[in-house]
Every structure is written in structure tokens, then in C-alpha cells.
N, C-alpha and C positions, 0 to 999 in steps of 0.2 A: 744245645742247638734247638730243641722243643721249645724253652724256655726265650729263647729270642724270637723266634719266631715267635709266638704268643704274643711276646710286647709289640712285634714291630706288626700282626697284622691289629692290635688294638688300637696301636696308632694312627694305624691307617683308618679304620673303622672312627675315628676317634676325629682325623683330619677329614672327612669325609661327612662326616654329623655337621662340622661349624664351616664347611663350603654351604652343604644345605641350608642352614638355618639363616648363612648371611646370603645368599640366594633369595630363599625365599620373603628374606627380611625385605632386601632391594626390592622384589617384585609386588610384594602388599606396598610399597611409599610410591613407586612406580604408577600402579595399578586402584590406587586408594582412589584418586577423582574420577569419578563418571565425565568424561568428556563429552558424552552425546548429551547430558545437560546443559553445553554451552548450545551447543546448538539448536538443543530444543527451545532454549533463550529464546535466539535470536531471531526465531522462526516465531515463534509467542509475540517478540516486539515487531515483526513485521506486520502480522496478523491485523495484532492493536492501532499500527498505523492505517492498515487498510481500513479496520473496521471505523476507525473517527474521519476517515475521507468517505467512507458512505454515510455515515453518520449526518455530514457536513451537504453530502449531495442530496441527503432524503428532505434535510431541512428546508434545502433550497428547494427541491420538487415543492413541499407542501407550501411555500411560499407564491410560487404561481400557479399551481395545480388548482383545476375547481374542483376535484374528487379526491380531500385528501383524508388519510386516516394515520393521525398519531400512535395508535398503536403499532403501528411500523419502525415509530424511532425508538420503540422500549426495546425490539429485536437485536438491535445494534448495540445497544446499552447493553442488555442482560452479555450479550457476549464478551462484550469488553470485560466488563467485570470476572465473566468466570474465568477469562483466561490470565487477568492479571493474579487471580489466586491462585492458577497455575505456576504464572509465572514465580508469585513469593513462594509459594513453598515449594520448586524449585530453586532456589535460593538460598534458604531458611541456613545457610551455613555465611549469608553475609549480615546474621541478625547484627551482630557486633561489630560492623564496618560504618563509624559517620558518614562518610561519604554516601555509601548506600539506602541509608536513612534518610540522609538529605536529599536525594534525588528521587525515592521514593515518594516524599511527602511533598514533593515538587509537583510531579505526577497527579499524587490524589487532589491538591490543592487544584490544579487544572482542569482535571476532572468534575469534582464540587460543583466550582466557580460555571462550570458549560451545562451542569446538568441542571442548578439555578437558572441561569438565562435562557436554559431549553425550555424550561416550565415554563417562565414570562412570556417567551414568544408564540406557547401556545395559545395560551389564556389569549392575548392580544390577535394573534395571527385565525382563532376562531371567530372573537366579534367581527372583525375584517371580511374573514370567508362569509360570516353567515350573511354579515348587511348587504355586501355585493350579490350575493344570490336571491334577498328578495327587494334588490332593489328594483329593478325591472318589474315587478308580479305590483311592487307598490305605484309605479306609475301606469300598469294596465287600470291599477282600481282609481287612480286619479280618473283618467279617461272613462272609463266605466260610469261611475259619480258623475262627471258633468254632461256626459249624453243627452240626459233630457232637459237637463239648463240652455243645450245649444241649438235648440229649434227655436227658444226667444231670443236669446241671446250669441248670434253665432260669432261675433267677431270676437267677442269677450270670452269664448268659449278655445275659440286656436288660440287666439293669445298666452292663456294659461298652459294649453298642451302644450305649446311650442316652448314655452319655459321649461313647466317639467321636464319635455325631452332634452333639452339643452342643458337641465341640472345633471339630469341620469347620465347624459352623455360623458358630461366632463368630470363627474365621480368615476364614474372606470376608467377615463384619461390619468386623474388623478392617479388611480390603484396601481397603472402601469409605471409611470412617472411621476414623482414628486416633486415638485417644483413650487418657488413662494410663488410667482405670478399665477398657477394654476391655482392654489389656494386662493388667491383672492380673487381672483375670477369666478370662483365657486361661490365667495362670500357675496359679490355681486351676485350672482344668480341666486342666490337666496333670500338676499331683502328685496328683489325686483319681484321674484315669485309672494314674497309676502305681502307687497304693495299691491299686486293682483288679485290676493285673497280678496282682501277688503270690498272689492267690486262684487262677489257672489256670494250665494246663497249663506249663511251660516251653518247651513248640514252638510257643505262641501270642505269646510274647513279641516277638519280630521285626518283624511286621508294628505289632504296638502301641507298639514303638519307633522306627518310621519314622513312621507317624503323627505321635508327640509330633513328632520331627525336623522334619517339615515344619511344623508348628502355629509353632517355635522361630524358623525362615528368615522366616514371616511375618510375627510379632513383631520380627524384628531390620531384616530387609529394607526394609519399606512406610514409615518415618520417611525412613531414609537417603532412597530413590525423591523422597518431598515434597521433602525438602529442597532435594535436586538441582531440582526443579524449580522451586521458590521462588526457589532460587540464579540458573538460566537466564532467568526473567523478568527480574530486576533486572540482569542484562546493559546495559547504554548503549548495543547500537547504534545503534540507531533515532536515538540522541541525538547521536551521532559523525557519523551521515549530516546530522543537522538542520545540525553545526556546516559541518560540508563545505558542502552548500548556500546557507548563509547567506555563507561566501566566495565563491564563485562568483557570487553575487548584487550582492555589493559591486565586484568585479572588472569585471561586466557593467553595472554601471551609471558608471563610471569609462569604462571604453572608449565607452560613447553619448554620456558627455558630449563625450570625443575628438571621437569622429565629428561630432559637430554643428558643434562647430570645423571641420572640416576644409570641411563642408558650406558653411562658410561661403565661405572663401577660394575654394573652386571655383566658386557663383554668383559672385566676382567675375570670377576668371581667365575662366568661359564670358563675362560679360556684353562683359570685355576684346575676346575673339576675336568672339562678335557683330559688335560698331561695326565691327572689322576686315574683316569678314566682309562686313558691309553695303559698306563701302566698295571690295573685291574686285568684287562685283556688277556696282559702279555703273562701273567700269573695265571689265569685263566687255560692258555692255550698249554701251556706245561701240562696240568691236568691230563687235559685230555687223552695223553697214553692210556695211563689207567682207568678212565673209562670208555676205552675202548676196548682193552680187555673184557670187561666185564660187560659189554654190548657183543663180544661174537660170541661167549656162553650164552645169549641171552635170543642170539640169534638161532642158534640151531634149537630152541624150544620153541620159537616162532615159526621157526620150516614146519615143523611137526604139525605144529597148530593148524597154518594155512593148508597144508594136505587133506586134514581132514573140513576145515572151511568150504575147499575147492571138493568136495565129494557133495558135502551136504547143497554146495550150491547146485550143481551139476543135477542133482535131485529135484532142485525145485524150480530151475527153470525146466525139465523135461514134464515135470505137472503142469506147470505154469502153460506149457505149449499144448498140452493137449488140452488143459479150460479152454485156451484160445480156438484150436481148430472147434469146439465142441459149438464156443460162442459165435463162431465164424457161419458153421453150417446153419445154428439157429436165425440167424440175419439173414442168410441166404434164402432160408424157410421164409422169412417175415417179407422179403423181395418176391418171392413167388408168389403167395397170398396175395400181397395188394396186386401183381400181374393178373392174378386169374378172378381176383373183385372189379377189376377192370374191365377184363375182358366179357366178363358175363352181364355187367351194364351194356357193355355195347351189344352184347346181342341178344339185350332185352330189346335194344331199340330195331336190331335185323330182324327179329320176329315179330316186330308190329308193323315198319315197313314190308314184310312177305305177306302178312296177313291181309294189311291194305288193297295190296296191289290183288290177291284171290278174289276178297269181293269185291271189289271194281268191275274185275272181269267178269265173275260170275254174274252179275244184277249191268252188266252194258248192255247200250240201248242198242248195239251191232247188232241185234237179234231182231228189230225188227227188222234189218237189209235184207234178210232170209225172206221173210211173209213177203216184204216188195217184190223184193226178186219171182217169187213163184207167184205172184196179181201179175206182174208182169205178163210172165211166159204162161199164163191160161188166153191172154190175150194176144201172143205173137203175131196172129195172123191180120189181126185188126188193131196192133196196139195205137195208130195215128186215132179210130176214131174214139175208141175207148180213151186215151188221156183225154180228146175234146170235147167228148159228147155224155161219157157215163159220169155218175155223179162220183164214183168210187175215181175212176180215173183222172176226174178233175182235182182231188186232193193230191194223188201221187206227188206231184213234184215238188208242192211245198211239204209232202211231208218227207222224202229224200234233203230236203235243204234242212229241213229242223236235224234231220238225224244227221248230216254228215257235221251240222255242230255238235251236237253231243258226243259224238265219234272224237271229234277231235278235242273236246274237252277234255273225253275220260282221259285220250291219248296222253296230252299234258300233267294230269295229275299223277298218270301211271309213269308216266318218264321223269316226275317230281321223286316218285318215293321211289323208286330205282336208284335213282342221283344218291339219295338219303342213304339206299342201303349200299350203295357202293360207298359212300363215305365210309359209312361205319366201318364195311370190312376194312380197308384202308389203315382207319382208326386203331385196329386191330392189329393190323399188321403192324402199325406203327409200333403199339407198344410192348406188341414181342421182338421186334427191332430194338427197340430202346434197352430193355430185359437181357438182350441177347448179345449185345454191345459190351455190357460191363461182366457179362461173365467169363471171363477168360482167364483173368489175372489175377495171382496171389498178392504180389506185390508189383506193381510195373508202374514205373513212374514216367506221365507223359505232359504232353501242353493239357493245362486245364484253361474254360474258360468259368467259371464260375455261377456265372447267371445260366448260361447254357445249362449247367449241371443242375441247379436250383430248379429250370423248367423240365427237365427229364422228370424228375422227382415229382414233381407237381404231375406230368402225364400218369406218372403209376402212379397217383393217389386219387385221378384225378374223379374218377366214379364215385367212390367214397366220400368228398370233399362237396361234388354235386348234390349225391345226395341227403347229406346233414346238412343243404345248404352253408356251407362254412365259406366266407368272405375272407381270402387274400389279400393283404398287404404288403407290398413293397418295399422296402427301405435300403436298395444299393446306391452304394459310395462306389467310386471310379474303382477298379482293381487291374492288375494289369494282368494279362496271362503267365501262369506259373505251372511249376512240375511239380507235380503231385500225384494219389493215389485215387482215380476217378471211384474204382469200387470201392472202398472204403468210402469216399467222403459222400457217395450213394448213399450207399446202407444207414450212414449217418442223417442222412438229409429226410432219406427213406421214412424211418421210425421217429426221426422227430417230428416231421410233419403228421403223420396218423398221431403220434401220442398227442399234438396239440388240437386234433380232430377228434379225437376220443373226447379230451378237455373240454369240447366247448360244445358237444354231440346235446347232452341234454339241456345247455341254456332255456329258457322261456322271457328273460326279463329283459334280455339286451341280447345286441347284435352278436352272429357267432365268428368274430375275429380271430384271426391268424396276424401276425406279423411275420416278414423274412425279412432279415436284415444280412447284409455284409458290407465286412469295412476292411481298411489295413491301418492297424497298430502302429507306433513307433517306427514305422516303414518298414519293418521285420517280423510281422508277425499278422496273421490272418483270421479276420474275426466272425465267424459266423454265426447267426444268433437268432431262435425260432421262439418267438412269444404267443401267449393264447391269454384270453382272460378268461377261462376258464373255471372250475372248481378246486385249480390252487391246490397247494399241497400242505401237509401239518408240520409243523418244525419239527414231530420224535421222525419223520417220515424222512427228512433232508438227506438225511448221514447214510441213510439202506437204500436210497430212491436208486444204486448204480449196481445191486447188492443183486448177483446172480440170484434167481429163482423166488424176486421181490416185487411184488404185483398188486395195487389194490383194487383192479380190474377184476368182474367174476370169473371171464371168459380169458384173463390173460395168463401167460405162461412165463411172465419176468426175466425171458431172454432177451429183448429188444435193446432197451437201456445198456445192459449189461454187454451186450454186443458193441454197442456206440460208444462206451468208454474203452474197451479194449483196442477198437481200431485206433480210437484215437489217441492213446498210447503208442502204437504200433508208428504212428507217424510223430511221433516225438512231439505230440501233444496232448490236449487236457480239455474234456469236458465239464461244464460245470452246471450247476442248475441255482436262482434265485428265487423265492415266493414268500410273498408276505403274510401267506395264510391260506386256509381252505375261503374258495368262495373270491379270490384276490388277485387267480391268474398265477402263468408262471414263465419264466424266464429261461430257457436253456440253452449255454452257450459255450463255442467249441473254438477255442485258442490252438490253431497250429503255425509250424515256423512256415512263413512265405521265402520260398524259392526260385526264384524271377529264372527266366531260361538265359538273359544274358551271363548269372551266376553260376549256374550250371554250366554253362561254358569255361567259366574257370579251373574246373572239376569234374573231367574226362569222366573221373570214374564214376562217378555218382550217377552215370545215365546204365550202369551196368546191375541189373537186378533180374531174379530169375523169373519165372512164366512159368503158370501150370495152370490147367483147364482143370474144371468141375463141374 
């Protein structure tokens, strides 16, 4: 019985080796053609065509264009070329196809044959350009030259320009349209202009021989130019690439029909290994009594195990929570501090408005009403002739008018920095309102709005921030209102804004920048991110910068950081920090899940979290 079983699972092992092997066979004949080189072909021959129809349009621009530059049709060339060597060795598996040889060399023969006649039509298509562009400049120097001929001679003098102009004219008639009666219209205008020479000077001769010259280049030049270009239309490539293509097409559809065969054989071969396969299974599932046996021994060492697992873990999350209250209190420490650095800017500024408003009072010009008041009442009984008649009494009044301005000046500056110190207390109050808002909750999850929280943070920093002169940056993206954990994502907001205020505290060479950025991720996820370009951090520093009791501050105490990643753990997320070096700035940023309140409607319970004061 061992003994047959042995053959028959050999067998099996044995029928199961030559499923594979004719599997994998079908799937290498299958799989052997790159298919995406038909179509990279095809993509290649389209290419080629487009590029010989610009090729074809540049030629034509530099044919009427008066600004042209042949270096432009090398652009079109070079490209044809590299991709037709794309295209052949792409190919390089039809070296041994006549067909493909024959059409190949159809191709390059078109090719040859257009890059000869491109050369010709330059050569020619330049003298053309160049004589039409001075031919004008040669009949200014006609005219020029016979100016002082035409004070004795003036009739003989138009005569000649009126030729010339009539030659110039109908050589760029010509250049536009070629035509034989234009030609010999020209040829007239040229033996009439030479029967005019005759009549003048002999040192006028020259210029009115370069004229004819160039009138001649026109006439001989502008035919050839057509030609050539007639000649480069009727070029075949376009026709060479059609025939190229139309093999490649017959070749690709020759190999699908392959494949389909092959497709064929492998739905057998797989359907073969299937039955096999199902019957493996079913040998398979027999098994498993006996290792299930030998899983519930294996089990009751595993109870044992996990018992003590669940002890040691019990251990380390009750560590773990008391690091956390520990780091908790020290953020709550780092929140009071920037509160009472706050507070005491502002009531640097109460005690310079109190002080203001003392000596106002003390040094007011009120004090003279008193001396008035008693010049007054020494003259009670005679005050009408005393203000008219003594000299002391004729000042009185104007000097009551000076004083009740001054009176009301001081009045306005005094009720200025009053204003001032009642703001500040205000201010004050404000930001133990703001302090006093978020202390409440251990964990309580409520509407957040984001920016709101971002300028809380910014209040309690806000003395601080003032006075390192530290410049704020904005960079929010839409967010919707979400539920979240206000005091925590504080305390977070809190110590990254000072640590990027520390960062940029000693700058001299550039501005002291902050960025606050937020966004929403993937629509699930909440991005908040406080940059400084600061003095950056060192790459051994990256890996310890979250590292309880790790500080390269003289005065710091390395809880802050280490506070801001635990909370943000605590909300099922991840703070991280980027810097490409001391001196480069740094990047630190705070990934948690966005919980929209219409979500939280989904999940009653999620709004149930306990409350505890501290």
C-alpha cells in the first residue's frame, strides 16, 4: 500500500512537471513577440509622415518668405532620420524579409532623391532671395547716380528712372508669377533701358548695368526655384511609408492569428492542470485531520504564551500612559509660558500708557486756570475795568483761550492712551480667555474650525513673534469644519510655532519667515505643516529631534516636541519633520485622519469621549 502510493504520487508529481513545462512552453511562443513594437511602428511611420509634410511646408515658407533660414529644414531631416533608425532596429527581426528590403530601399531611394533636390533648390532659392532683396537698394543707387545729371538733363533723367522703376517692378511681378509674356516684357524693359544708357554719362553706366544683372538672375533663377519645387512634391515618400505600413500590418495580423492558436492550446493545457489541481485539493483536505491534531497541542502552548504577552503588554502600556500624562503636563507647562510671555508684553505696553497719562497730568497747562482764577478774584470788585483798562487784565482772555486749547489737547491725548490701555487689558483678557478655553478637556472631541485654531495659537505666541520681529505666512487650502481634539491640536500648533520662532530668532542675513500651511490629503486626511527657514537641523539630529528630554536649545528642556508627537499619536496620527541641513530651514508636519461632522453622524458613538479638568 506505501509502495503504490509512492508510484501514484510520483506520477502525479511527474504529470504535473509536463502540464508545466507544456504551459510554460505555450506561454514563451505565446508571449515571445513584443506587440507594443507594432505599434511603436506605426507611431514611428506616422511621425515620418508628419515630419516630410513639414518638411514640404518649410520649403514652401522659405520659397515665399523674405526671412528665411535653411537651417530649419536640417531640423526636419535630422528627425526623419533618427527615427527611421528607430524604426529599423525596431524591425531588425525583418532583416531577412525581401519584401522589407524592397520597401526599405524604396524609402531611402525617396528620401536620397528629396534631400538632393532640397540642396538644388537652396543653392538656387538663395540667389533668387538675395537679388530680390537688393534689387530695390540697386535702383535707389540708379536714382542716386543720376540726381546731378537731372538739373541739365531732366527729361532724360525721368525717362531712365521711370525704366528702372518699371524693370524693378516687373522682376517681383515676375518672382510672384512666372509667366513667358512676363519674361519678355522684362526682356523689353531691358534693351529699352540699355538704349537709354547710351544717352548718359559713362559713370552712370554701372549701376544701370547691375540693375539689368539683377533683372537677368530673376528671369533665369525663379523657373529653375518652381521646378525644383514641383520636382520635391512628386517625391513618393509619403507613398514608401504607406507601402512600409501596409507590411507591418499584414505581418501583425499573421502573428494574432498565431496567438489565437496558441490561446487556444493553453485554455486546454490550464483546463488539464485545473482537474489536477482540483484533485491535489481534495488529497489535500484529507490531511488536514491530522493537522489539526497537532494544532490544538500546539494551541494550548500558545494560551500559555499569550498570557504572559498580555501581562508584559499591560506593563507597557501603563508606562507608556504615565510618559504620556508626564508629556501632557509638560505642553500644558509650555502653554502657560507662551500665556504669561504674552501677558507681560502687554503690560509692558499698560505701564508705558500709565506712565504717559501721570506725566501729562503732572506737567498740564490746567495749572495755570488756578493763577487765573485767583487775578481774577483779587479783582472781583472791579473785574469790568481791570480786564479793560489794566495791562495784566487785557491779556486775560486771550490767555484763558490759549489755555482751554491746551486743556483740551492734553484732554485728547489722555483719552488716546487710556483707549490704548484699555485695549491692552482687553488684549489680556483675551488671551487668558483663549488659555482658558482649551483647558478643560482630556480628550473631547468637538467642531474644529482650523484657521480659527491656527490664529488662537498665533495670539499666544503672539508677544514673542512681535518681538523677534518674526513675519507670518499663510498658506490655507479650503477645509471643511471637522471633529477633532482642539487641545491637543493647540499644544501642537502652540510649540511648533515657538520652535519655528526660536529657528529663525537669531537670523541677520534674511527675512525671519514662518510659513502656516494647511490642506486636505486624499479627502481623508488632514495636513498641517509649520515651516521656518531657519538654522535647519543636522541629519545625526532628524531620528532624536521627537526623542523625550532632546534639545539643542541652551535654555530648552526637550519636552515640547516630544509632547506634539504623543498627542499626535493620541489622535491616530503622525508628526514628522524635513531639513536639508543646518542653516536650510525646516519643515514640520502633522498628518491626522479628517473627520467631517456629517461622518460623525454616521457613528453615534464616536461623539462619546470622557472630560476631565486640569
Amino acid at each position: 500500500m506505501m509502495r503504490w502510493s509512492r508510484y501514484r504520487s510520483a506520477a502525479l508529481v511527474t504529470l504535473f512537471a509536463i502540464l508545466v513545462s507544456l504551459l510554460a512552453f505555450l506561454l514563451i511562443k505565446a508571449f515571445s513577440r513584443e506587440t507594443s513594437t507594432y505599434f511603436e511602428s506605426r507611431d514611428l511611420l506616422r511621425q515620418l509622415k508628419q515630419l516630410d509634410a513639414r518638411l514640404d511646408a518649410k520649403i514652401l515658407k522659405t520659397r515665399i518668405s523674405d526671412e528665411y533660414n535653411y537651417n530649419l529644414l536640417a531640423i526636419p531631416i535630422a528627425d526623419s532620420s533618427r527615427r527611421w533608425d528607430q524604426l529599423v532596429v525596431q524591425n531588425s527581426s525583418l532583416d531577412n524579409s525581401s519584401i522589407w528590403q524592397a520597401r526599405k530601399k524604396a524609402y531611402l531611394d525617396a528620401t536620397a532623391e528629396k534631400n538632393k533636390l532640397i540642396e538644388q533648390f537652396q543653392a538656387h532659392n538663395t540667389a533668387l532671395r538675395d537679388d530680390l532683396e537688393t534689387l530695390s537698394a540697386i535702383e535707389d543707387t540708379v536714382q542716386t547716380d543720376l540726381e546731378p545729371f537731372s538739373a541739365e538733363h531732366p527729361v532724360e533723367t525721368l525717362s531712365v528712372l521711370y525704366s528702372a522703376s518699371k524693370l524693378t517692378l516687373s522682376a517681383l511681378e515676375y518672382a510672384q508669377h512666372v509667366s513667358n509674356g512676363k519674361a519678355d516684357k522684362i526682356e523689353r524693359q531691358i534693351q529699352h533701358l540699355a538704349a537709354q544708357k547710351t544717352s548718359l554719362p559713362a559713370a552712370l553706366g554701372p549701376s544701370i548695368d547691375k540693375l539689368i544683372a539683377q533683372a537677368n538672375v530673376v528671369v533665369s533663377e525663379q523657373p529653375q526655384v518652381n521646378d525644383l519645387l514641383d520636382r520635391i512634391g512628386f517625391i513618393p515618400v509619403a507613398a514608401s511609408l504607406d507601402g512600409i505600413n501596409e507590411l507591418l500590418n499584414e505581418i501583425q495580423r499573421r502573428a494574432e492569428l498565431q496567438d489565437r492558436q496558441y490561446l487556444i492550446y493553453l485554455s486546454v493545457c490550464a483546463a488539464l492542470m485545473a482537474v489536477l489541481v482540483f484533485y491535489l485539493i481534495i488529497r489535500q483536505l484529507r490531511s488536514y485531520a491530522l493537522i489539526n491534531q497537532m494544532n490544538s497541542a500546539l494551541q494550548l502552548s500558545n494560551d500559555r504564551l499569550e498570557q504572559r504577552v498580555e501581562e508584559r503588554t499591560r506593563e507597557l502600556k501603563e508606562a507608556q500612559s504615565e510618559l504620556m500624562d508626564a508629556a501632557r503636563t509638560a505642553g500644558m507647562a509650555e502653554i502657560a509660558t507662551n500665556v504669561l510671555h504674552n501677558v507681560g508684553n502687554v503690560l509692558n505696553s499698560v505701564n508705558i500708557s500709565a506712565d504717559l497719562v501721570t506725566r501729562k497730568i503732572r506737567s498740564s497747562k490746567a495749572q495755570g486756570l488756578t493763577k487765573a482764577v485767583q487775578l481774577m478774584n483779587e479783582h472781583a470788585d472791579d473785574l469790568g475795568d481791570f480786564v479793560s483798562r489794566d495791562e495784566k487784565g487785557k491779556l486775560l482772555p486771550a490767555y484763558l483761550n490759549q489755555l482751554a486749547a491746551a486743556v483740551a489737547t492734553e484732554q485728547t491725548e489722555i483719552i488716546q492712551e487710556l483707549a490704548q490701555l484699555s485695549k491692552s487689558v482687553d488684549h489680556i483678557k483675551e488671551i487668558v480667555a483663549t488659555q482658558q478655553s482649551y483647558a478643560g478637556a482630556a480628550k473631547l472631541l468637538e467642531a474644529v474650525n482650523i484657521t480659527d485654531l491656527f490664529e488662537d495659537a498665533l495670539r499666544m505666541n503672539s508677544g514673542a513673534l512681535n518681538r523677534h520681529k518674526v513675519t507670518v505666512l499663510k498658506d490655507y487650502h479650503p477645509v471643511p469644519t471637522f471633529l477633532g481634539d482642539k487641545h491637543r491640536l493647540l499644544l501642537i500648533l502652540i510649540n511648533l510655532i515657538s520652535n519655528a520662532k526660536y529657528a529663525v530668532s537669531d537670523l541677520t542675513n534674511r527675512d525671519r519667515d514662518i510659513t502656516l500651511g494647511v490642506r486636505v490629503v486624499d479627502g481623508k486626511t488632514l495636513r498641517i505643516s509649520v515651516k521656518d527657514e531657519g538654522e535647519g537641523i543636522a541629519p545625526e539630529n532628524l531620528a532624536r529631534i521627537f526623542t523625550h528630554g532632546f534639545t539643542t536649545r541652551k535654555d530648552g528642556h526637550g519636552f515640547g516636541l516630544h509632547s506634539c508627537a504623543l498627542a499626535a499619536l493620541e489622535m491616530d496620527g503622525r508628526l514628522y519633520v524635513h531639513s536639508d541641513g543646518p542653516g536650510r530651514g525646516a519643515l514640520f508636519t502633522l498628518d491626522i485622519p479628517l473627520q467631517t461632522i456629517h461622518m460623525q453622524d454616521e457613528h453615534p458613538a464616536a461623539n462619546a469621549s470622557p472630560t476631565s479638568a486640569y
